[in-house]
VEXPAKE-36602 format. One record per residue: residue number from 1; residue in three letters; y, z, x of N, C-alpha, C in turn. Coordinates in steps of 0.001 Angstrom, whole numbers. Layout:
VEXPAKE-36602
+-----+---------+---------+---------+---------+----------+---------+---------+---------+---------+---------+
! num ! residuo ! n_north !    n_up !  n_east ! ca_north !   ca_up ! ca_east ! c_north !    c_up !  c_east !
+-----+---------+---------+---------+---------+----------+---------+---------+---------+---------+---------+
! NUM !     ALA !       Y !       Z !       X !        Y !       Z !       X !       Y !       Z !       X !
...
+-----+---------+---------+---------+---------+----------+---------+---------+---------+---------+---------+
This chain:
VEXPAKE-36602
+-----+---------+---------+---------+---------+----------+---------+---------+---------+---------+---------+
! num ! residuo ! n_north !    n_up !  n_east ! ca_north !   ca_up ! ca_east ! c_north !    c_up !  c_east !
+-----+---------+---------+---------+---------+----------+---------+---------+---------+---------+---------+
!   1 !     UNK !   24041 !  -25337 !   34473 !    23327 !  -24073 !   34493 !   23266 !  -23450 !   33092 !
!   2 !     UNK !   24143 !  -23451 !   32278 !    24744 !  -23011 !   30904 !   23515 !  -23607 !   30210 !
!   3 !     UNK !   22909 !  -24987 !   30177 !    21737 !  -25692 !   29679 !   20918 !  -24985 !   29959 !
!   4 !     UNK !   20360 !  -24616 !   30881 !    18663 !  -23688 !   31294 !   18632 !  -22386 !   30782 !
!   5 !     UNK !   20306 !  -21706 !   30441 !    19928 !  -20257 !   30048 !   19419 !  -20307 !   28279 !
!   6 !     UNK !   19899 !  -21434 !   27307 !    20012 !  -21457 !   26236 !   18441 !  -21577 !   25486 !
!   7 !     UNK !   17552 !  -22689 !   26221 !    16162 !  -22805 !   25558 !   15480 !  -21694 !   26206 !
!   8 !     UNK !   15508 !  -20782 !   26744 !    15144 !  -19461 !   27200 !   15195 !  -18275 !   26177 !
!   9 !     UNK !   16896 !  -18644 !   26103 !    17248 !  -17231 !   25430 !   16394 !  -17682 !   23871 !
!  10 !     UNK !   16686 !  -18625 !   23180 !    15850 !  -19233 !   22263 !   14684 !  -19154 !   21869 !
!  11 !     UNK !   13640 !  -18792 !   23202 !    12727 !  -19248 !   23464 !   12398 !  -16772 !   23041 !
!  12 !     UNK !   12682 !  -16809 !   23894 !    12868 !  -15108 !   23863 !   12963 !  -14474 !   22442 !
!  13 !     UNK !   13484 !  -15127 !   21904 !    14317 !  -14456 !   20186 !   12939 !  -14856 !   19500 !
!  14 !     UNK !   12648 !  -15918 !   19919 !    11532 !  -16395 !   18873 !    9896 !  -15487 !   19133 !
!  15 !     UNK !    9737 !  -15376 !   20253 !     8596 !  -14363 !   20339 !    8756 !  -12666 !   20516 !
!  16 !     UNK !   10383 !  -12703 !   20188 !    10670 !  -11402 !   19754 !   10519 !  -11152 !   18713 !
!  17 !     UNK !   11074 !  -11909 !   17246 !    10722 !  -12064 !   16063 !    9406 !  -12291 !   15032 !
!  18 !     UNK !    8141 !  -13087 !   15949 !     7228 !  -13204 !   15599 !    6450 !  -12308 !   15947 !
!  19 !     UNK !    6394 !  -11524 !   17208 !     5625 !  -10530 !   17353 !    6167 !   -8723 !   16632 !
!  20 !     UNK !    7367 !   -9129 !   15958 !     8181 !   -7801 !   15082 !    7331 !   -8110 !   13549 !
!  21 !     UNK !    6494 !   -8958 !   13258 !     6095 !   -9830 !   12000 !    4896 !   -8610 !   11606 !
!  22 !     UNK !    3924 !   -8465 !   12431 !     2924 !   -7781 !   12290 !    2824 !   -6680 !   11872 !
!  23 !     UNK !    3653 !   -5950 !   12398 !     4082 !   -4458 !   11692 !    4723 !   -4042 !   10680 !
!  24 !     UNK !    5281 !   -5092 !   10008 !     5760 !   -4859 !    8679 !    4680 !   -4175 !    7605 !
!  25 !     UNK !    5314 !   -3023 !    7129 !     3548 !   -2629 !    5647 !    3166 !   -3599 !    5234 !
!  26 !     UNK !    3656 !   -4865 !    4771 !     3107 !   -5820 !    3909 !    1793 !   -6566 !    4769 !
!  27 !     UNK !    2226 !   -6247 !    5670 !     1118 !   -7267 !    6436 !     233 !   -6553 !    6752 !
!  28 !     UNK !     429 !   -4985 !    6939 !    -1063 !   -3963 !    7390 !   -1639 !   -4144 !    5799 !
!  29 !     UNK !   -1147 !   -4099 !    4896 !    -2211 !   -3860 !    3690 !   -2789 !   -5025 !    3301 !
!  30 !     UNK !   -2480 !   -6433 !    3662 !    -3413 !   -7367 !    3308 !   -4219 !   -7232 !    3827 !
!  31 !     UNK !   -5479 !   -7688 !    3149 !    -6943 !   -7396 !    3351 !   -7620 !   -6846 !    1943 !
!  32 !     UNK !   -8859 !   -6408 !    2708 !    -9914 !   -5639 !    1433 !   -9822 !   -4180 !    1936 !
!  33 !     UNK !   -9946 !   -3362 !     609 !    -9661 !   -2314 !    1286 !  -10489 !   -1438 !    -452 !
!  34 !     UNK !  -11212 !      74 !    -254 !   -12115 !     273 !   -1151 !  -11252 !    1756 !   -1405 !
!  35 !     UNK !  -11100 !    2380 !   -2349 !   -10868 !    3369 !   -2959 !  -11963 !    4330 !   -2830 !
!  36 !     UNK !  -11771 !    5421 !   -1976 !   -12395 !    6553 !   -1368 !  -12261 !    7711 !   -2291 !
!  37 !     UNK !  -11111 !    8134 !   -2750 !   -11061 !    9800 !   -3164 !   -9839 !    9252 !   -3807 !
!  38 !     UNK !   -9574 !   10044 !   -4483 !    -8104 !   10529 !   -5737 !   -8250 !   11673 !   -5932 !
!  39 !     UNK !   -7332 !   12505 !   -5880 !    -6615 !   13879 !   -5891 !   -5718 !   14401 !   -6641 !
!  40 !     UNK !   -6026 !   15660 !   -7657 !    -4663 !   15869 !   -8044 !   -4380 !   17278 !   -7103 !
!  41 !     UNK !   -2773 !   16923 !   -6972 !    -2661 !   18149 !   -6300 !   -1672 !   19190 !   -6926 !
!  42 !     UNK !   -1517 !   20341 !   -6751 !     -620 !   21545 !   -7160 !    -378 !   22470 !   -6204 !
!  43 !     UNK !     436 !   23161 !   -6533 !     1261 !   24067 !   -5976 !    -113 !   25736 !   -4926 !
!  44 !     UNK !    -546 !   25057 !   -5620 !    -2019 !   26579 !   -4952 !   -3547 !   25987 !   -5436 !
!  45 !     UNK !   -3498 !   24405 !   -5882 !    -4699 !   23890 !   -6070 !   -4824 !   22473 !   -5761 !
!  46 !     UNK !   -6083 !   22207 !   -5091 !    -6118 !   20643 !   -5104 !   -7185 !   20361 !   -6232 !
!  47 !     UNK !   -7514 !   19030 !   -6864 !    -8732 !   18233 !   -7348 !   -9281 !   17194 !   -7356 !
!  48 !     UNK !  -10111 !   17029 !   -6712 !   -10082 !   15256 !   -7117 !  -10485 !   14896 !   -8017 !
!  49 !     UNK !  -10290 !   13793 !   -8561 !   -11120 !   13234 !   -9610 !  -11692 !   11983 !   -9741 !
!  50 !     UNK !  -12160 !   11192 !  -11014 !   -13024 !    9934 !  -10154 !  -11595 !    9138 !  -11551 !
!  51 !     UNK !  -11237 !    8482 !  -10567 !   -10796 !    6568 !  -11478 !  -11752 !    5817 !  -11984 !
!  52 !     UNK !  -12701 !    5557 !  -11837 !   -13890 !    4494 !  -12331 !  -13180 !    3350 !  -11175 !
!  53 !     UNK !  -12765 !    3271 !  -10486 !   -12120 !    2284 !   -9867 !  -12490 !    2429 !   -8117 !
!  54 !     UNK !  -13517 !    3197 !   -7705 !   -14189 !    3903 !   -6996 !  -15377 !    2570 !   -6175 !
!  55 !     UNK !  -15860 !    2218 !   -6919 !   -17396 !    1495 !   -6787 !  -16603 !    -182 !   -6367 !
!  56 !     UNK !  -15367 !    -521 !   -6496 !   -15251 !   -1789 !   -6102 !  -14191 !   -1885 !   -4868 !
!  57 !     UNK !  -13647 !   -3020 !   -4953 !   -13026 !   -3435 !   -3900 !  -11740 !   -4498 !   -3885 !
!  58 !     UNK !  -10732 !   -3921 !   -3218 !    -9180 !   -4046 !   -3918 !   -8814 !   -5309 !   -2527 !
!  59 !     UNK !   -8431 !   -6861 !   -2682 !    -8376 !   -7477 !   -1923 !   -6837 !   -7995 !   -2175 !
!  60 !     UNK !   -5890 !   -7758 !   -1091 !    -4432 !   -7876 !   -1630 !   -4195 !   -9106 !     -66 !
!  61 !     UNK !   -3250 !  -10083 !    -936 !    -3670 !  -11355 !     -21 !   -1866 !  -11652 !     255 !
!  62 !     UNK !   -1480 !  -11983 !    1431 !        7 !  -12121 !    1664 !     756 !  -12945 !    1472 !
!  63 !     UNK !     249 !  -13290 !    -227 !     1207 !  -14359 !    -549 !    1209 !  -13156 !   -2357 !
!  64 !     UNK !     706 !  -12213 !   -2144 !      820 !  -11454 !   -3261 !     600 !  -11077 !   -4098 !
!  65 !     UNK !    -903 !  -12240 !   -3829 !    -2165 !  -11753 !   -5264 !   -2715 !  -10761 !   -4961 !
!  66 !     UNK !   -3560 !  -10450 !   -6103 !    -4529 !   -9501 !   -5442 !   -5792 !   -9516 !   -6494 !
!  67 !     UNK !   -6715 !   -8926 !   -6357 !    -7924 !   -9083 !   -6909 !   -8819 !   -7692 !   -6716 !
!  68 !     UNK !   -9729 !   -7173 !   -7609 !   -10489 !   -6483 !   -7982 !  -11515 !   -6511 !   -8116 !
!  69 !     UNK !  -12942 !   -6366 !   -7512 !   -14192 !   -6234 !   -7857 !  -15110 !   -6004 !   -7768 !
!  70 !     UNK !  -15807 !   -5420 !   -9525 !   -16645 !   -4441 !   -9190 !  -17928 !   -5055 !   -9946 !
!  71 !     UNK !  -19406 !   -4177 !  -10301 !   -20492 !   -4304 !  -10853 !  -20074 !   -4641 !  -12300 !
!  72 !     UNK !  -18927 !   -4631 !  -12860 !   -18112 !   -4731 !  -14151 !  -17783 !   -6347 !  -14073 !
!  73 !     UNK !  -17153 !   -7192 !  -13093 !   -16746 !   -7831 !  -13162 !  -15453 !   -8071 !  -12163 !
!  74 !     UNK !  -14401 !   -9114 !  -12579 !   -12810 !   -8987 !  -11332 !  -11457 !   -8824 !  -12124 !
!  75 !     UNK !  -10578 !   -8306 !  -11980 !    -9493 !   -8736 !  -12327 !   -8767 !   -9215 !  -11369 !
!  76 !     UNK !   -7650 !   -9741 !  -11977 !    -6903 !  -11052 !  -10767 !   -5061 !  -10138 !  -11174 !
!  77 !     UNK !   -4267 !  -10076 !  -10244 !    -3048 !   -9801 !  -10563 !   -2274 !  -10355 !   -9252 !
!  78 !     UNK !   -1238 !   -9101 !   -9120 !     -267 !   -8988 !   -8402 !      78 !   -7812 !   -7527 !
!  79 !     UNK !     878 !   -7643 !   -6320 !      820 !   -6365 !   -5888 !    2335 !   -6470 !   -4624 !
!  80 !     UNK !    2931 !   -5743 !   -4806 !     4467 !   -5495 !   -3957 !    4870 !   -4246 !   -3615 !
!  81 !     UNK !    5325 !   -4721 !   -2315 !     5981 !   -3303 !   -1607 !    7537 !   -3609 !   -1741 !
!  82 !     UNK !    7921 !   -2446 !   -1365 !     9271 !   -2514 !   -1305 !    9830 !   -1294 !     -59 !
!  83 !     UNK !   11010 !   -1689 !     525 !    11348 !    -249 !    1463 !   12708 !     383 !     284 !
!  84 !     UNK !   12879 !    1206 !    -309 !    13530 !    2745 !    -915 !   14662 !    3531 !     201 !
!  85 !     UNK !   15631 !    3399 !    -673 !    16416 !    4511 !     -60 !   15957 !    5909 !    -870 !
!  86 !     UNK !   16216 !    7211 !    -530 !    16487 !    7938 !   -1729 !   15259 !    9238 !    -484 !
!  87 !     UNK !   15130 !   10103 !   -1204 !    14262 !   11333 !    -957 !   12614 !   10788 !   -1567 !
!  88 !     UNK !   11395 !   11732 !    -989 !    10207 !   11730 !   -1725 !    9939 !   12477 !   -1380 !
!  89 !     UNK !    8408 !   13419 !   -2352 !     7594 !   14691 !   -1498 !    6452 !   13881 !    -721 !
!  90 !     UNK !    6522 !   14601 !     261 !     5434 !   13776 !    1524 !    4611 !   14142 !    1260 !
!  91 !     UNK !    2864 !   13620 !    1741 !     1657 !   14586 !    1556 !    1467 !   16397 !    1597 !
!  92 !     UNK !    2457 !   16739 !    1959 !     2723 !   18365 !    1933 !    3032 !   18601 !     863 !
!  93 !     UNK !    4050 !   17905 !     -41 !     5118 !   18680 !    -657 !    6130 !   18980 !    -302 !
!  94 !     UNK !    6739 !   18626 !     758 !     8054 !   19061 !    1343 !    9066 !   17289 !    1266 !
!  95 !     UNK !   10052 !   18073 !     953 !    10695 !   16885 !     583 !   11460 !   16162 !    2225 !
!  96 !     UNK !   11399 !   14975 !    1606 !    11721 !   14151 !    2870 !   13010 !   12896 !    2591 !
!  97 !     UNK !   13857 !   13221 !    3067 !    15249 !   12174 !    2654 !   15360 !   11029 !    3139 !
!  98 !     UNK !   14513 !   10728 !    4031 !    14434 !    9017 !    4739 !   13851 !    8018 !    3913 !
!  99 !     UNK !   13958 !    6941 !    4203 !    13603 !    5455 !    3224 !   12265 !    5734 !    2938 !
! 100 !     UNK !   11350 !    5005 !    1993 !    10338 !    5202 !    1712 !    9867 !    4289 !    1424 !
! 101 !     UNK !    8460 !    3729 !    1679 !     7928 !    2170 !    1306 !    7094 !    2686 !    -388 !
! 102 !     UNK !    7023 !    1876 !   -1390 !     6693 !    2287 !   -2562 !    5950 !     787 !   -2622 !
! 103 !     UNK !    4703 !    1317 !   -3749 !     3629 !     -96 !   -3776 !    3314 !    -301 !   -5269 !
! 104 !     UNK !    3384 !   -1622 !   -5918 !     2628 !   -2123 !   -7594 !    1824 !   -2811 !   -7178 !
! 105 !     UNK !     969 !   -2212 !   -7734 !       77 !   -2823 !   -8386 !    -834 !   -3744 !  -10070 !
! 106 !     UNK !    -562 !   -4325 !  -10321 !     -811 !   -5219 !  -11234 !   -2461 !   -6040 !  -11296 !
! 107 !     UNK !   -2985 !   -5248 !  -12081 !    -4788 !   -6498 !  -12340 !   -4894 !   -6359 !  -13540 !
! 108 !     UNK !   -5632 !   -7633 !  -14491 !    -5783 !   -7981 !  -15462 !   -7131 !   -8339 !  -15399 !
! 109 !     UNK !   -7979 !   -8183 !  -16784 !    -9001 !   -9112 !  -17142 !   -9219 !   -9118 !  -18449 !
! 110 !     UNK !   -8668 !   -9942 !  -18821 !    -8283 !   -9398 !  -20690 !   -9478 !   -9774 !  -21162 !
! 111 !     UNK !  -10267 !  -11001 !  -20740 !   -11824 !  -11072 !  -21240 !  -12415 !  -10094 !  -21858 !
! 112 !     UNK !  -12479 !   -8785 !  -20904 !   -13270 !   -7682 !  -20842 !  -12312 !   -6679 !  -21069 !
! 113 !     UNK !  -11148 !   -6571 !  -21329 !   -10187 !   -5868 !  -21969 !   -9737 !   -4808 !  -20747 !
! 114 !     UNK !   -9608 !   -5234 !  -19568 !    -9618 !   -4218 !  -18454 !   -8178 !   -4342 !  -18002 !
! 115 !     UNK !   -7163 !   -3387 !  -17779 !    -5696 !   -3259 !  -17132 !   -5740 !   -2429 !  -16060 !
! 116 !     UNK !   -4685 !   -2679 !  -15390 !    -4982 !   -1391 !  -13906 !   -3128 !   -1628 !  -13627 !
! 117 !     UNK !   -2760 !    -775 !  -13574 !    -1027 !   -1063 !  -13360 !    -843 !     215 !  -12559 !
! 118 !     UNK !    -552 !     623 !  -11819 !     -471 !    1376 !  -10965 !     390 !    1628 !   -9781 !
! 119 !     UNK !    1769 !    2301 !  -10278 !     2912 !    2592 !   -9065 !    2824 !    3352 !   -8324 !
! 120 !     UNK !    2718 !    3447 !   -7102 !     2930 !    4250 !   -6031 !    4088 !    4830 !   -5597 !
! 121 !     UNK !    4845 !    5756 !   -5994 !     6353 !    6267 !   -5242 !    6552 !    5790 !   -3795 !
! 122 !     UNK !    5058 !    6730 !   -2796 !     5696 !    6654 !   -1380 !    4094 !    5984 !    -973 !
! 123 !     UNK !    4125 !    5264 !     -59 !     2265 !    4741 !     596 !    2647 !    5574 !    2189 !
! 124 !     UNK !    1563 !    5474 !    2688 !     1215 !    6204 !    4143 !      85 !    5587 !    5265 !
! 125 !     UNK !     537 !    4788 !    6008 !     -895 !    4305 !    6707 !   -1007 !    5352 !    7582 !
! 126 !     UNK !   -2519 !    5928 !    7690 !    -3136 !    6297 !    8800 !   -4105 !    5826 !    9579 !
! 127 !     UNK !   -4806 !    6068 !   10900 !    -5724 !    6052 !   11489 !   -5737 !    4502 !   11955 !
! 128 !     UNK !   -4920 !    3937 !   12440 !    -4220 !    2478 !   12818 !   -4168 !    1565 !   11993 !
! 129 !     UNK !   -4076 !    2246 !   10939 !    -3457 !    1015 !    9614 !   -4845 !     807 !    9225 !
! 130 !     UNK !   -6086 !    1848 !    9062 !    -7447 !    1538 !    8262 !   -7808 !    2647 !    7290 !
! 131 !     UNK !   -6406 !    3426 !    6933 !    -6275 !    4067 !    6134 !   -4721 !    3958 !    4913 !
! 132 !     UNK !   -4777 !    4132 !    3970 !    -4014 !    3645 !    2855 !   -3617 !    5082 !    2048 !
! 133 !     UNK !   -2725 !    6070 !    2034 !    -2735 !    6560 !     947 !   -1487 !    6202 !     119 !
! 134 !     UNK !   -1707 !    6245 !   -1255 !     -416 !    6062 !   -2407 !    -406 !    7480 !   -2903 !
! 135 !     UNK !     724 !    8323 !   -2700 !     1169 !    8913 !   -3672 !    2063 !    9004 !   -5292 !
! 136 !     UNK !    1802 !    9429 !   -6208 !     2405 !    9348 !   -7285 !    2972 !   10844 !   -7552 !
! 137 !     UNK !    4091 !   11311 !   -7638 !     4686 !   12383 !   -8069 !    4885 !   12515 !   -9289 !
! 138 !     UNK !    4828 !   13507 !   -9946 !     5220 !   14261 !  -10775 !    6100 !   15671 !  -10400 !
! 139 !     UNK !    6128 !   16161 !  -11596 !     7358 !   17169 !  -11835 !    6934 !   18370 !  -11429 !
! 140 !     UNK !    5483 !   19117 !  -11404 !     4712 !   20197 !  -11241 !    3459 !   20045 !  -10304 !
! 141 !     UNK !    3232 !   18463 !   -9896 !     1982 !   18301 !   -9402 !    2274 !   16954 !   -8356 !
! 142 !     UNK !    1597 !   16406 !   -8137 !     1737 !   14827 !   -7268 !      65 !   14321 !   -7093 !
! 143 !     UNK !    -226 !   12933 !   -7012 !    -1632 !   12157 !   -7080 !   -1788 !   11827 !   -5927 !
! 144 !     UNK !   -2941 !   11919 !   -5202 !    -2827 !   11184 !   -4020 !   -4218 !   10419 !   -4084 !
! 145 !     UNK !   -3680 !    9328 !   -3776 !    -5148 !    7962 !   -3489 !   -5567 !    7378 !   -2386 !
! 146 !     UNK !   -6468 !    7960 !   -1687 !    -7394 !    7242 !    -372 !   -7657 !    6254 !    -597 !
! 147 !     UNK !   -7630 !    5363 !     582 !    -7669 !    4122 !     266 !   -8282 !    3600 !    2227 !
! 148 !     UNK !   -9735 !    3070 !    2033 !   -10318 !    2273 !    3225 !  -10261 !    1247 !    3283 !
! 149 !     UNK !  -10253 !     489 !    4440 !    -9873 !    -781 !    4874 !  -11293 !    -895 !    4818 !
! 150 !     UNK !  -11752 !   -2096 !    4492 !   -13055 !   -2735 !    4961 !  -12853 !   -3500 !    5847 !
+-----+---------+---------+---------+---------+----------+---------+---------+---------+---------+---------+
């Protein structure tokens, strides 16, 4: 009897584990996904402003490349999450002491002399993982970057 419970329980762990796979951040942000809005924000003001980085399309692939491209041309890099212990300010401004997922970004095209390096403190999926924002903090202000799934 001890034999029949074992390739079961086995059997159980394994489509417990593979179906826990999907929900990891790393795996909602692969894909293509287009840069909507950038924001600066303050204490009694918001702004957005434009990146030039607006008009193309950011394709981050789950082995960790990633790629860029626009009417300019592509750059080719790299891009990693990580989960953070420590505090961050949330899209409010109010500080928040739980773990935090933080995102790099890395593209190159030295051809055309183009860099894009870009850390994210805290990321945020909304609207079932077809929304992306990265925040960047500062000391008086914080950045926030929309980000659509195609």
């Amino acid at each position: 009897m001890k034999s029949k419970f074992y390739p079961f329980l086995v059997l159980s762990l394994l489509l417990l584990f593979s179906s826990c796979k999907k929900w990891l951040p790393e795996n909602r942000v692969v894909g293509t996904w287009q840069l909507i809005d950038a924001e600066k924000r303050r204490p009694f003001s918001n702004q957005s402003f434009t990146t030039g980085y607006e008009t193309g399309v950011f394709t981050f692939y789950d082995n960790g490349d990633a790629t860029y491209r626009d009417a300019a041309g592509s750059m080719t890099g790299s891009w990693n999450m990580r989960e953070i212990d420590g505090g961050y300010s949330d899209q409010d401004g109010n500080w928040q002491s739980q773990r935090r997922t933080d995102m790099l970004i890395k593209l190159y095209d030295f051809r055309s002399n183009r860099v894009l390096d870009w850390y994210f403190d805290y990321i945020d999926f909304r609207t079932s993982g077809n929304r992306l924002i990265g925040f960047v903090n500062g000391a008086n202000y914080n950045y926030r970057y929309y980000f659509r799934k195609q």
